[in-house]
N, C-alpha and C positions, 0 to 999 in steps of 0.2 A: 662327536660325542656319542659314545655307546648307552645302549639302551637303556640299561641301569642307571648310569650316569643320567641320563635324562627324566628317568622315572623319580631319583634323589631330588633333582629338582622341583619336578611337579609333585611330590610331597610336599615339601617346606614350601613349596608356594601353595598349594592349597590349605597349609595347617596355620602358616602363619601370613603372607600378603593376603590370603582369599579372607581367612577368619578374621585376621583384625587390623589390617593396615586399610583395606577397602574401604570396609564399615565405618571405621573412623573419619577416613576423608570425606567419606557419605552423608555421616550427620556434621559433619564439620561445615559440608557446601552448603547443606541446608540451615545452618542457622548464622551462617555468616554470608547469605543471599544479598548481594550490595543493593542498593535502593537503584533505579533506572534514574539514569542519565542521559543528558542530550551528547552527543556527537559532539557539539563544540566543547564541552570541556573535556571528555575525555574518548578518545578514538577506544574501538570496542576492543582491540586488540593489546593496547595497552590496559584496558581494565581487567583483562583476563591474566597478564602477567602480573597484576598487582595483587589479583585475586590470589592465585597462585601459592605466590610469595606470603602472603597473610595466612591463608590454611596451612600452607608449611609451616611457619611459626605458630601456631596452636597446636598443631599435634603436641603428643604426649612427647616429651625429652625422650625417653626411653625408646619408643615405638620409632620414633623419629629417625636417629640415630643409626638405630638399628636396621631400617630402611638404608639408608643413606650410605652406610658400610657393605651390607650387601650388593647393593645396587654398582659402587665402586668397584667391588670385589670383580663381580661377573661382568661387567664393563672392559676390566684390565686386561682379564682372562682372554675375552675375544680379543681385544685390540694385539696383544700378547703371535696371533695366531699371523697379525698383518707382516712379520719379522722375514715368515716364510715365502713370502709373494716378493720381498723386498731381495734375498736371497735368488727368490728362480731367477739365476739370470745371468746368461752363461758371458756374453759380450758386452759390461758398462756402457751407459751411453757416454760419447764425447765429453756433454756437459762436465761431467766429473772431472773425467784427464785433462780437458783444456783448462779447467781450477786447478791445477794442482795435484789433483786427489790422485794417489796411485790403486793401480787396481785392486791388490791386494786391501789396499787400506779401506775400500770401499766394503767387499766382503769379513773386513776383521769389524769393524764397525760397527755392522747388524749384527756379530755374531757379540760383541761382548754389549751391545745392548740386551740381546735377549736374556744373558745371564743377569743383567740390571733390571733388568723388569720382572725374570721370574722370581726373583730373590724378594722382590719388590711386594709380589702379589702375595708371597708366604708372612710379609709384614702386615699386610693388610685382613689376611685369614686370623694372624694373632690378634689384631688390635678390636677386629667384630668378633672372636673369643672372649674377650676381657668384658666390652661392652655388655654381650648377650649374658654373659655369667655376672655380670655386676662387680667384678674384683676390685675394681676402683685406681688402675693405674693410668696414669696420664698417659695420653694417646704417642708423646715423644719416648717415655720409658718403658714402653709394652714391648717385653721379649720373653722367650720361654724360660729362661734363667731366673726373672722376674713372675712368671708366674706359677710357676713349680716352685717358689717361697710360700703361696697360697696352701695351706692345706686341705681345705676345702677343693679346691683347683684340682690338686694330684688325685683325687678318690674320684672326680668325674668322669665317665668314660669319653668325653670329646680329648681330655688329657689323653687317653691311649692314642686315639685319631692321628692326635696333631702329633705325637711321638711317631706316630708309622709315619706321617708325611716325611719329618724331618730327618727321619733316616734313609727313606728313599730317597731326598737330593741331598744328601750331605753333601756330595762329591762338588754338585753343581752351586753348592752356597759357600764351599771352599773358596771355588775359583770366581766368585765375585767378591770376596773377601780379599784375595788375593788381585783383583784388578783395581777396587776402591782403593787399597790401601799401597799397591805396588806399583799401580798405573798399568800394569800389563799384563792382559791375559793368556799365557800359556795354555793353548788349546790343540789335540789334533788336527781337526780340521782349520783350524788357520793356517797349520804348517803344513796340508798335504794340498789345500790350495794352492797357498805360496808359492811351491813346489812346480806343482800344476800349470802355473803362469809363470815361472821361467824356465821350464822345461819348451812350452810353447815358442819362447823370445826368443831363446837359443837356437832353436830349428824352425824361428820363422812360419810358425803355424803351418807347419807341412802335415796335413795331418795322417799320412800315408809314414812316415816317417814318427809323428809323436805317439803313435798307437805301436809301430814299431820297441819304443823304447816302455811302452805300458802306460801311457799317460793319457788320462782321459777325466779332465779337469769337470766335464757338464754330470759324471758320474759321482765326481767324489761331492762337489755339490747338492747332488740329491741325495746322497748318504746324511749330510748334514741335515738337511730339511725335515728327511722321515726321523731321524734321532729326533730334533726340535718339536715336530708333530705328536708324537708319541709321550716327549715328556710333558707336553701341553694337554695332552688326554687324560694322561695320569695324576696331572694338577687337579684338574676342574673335576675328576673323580673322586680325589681326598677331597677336595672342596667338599661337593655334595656329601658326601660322609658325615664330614664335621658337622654341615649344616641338620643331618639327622639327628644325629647326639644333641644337637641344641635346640630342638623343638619343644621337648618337655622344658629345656631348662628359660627358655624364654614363655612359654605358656604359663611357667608357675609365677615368674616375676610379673607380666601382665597382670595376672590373678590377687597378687600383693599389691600392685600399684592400684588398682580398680579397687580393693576393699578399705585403702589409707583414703580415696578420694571422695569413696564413699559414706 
């Protein structure tokens, strides 16, 4: 994460978790402080998951929610990052080959997960969009088609945001398009791996001989990685973005929900 990137973050976390999701859970522990109990009815450790689970449910729907999508968000995003640790890896262990698994299919594997989860996480950007701005579409029919129907929607600036996002992976929400609905991902790098491992077969892992013919399967590999690294950076950058452009717009709905309840 670069530094802006990081600094996006600790904005919206100190304008919006520091100001009002903290406070909230704050006076919420304090007036919903469970009476003391003995140990035999309930172990303390169970009391706290129940506690838990209670002040979750009272929070504000709104605030709530809206936690809970972010929290999702930047959860996926890291998890997102584990694709590339799964990738370093020049020689599968046995387990795989003695299943079945061929080598190639091992590395094609991660790679069209990754296009499934980043496509994934750009659903999940739209869906805490819709929530945070109130548009009111059910969390299965949130897409940008659906909310660029919003007129209100179009005149916001996280609208331009999330326009820049989706132009910068068009390419990469093609070809998850293209795997969900075709079964197969057409990718360079599956085919220069491929490549790679039966240039290897053929000559018997000579590697005097496969460097000979220009093959150097642990290089094209790390080509793939830093690609995947990069557009994982350039993700969770749009992300913090958006989540700028949504701070006033989540401050002013907080402000309206506080003066109805008022």
């Amino acid at each position: 994460m670069n530094v802006s990137t990081q600094e996006n973050f600790m904005q919206f976390g100190n304008e919006i978790i520091e100001k009002h999701v903290i406070p909230m859970y704050t006076r919420l522990r304090k007036a919903n402080k469970p009476e003391p109990r003995s140990i035999k009815e309930r172990r303390r450790q169970k009391l706290d998951v129940l506690d838990s689970f209670d002040l979750y449910k009272a929070f504000d729907p709104y605030v709530r929610e809206l936690f809970v999508n972010y929290g999702f968000t930047k959860e996926a995003i890291d998890k997102l990052r584990y694709i590339t640790v799964y990738l370093n890896i020049n020689e599968i262990p046995n387990h795989f080959t003695n299943n079945g698994i061929k080598e190639i299919e091992y590395y094609q594997h991660h790679i069209e997960s990754y296009h499934i989860k980043f496509a994934s996480i750009i659903d999940f950007i739209l869906i805490l969009t819709n929530h945070a701005c109130q548009i009111g579409l059910q969390k299965r029919k949130v897409s940008i088609h659906r909310l660029n129907e919003n007129e209100h929607f179009k005149e916001l600036a996280v609208s331009k945001s999330i326009a820049k996002m989706l132009k910068e992976f068009d390419d990469l929400l093609q070809k998850r398009h293209e795997l969900i609905h075709q079964g197969k991902l057409k990718h360079k790098s599956i085919e220069e791996i491929d490549r790679e491992i039966n240039l290897e077969s053929m000559l018997n892992r000579d590697k005097e001989r496969i460097n000979l013919f220009g093959g150097d399967k642990a290089k094209t590999i790390q080509n793939t990685i830093e690609i995947f690294r990069k557009q994982t950076d350039l993700l969770e950058n749009h992300f913090s973005l958006i989540l700028l452009d949504l701070i006033k717009i989540i401050e002013r709905q907080i402000k309206i929900k506080d003066l109805i309840n008022d």
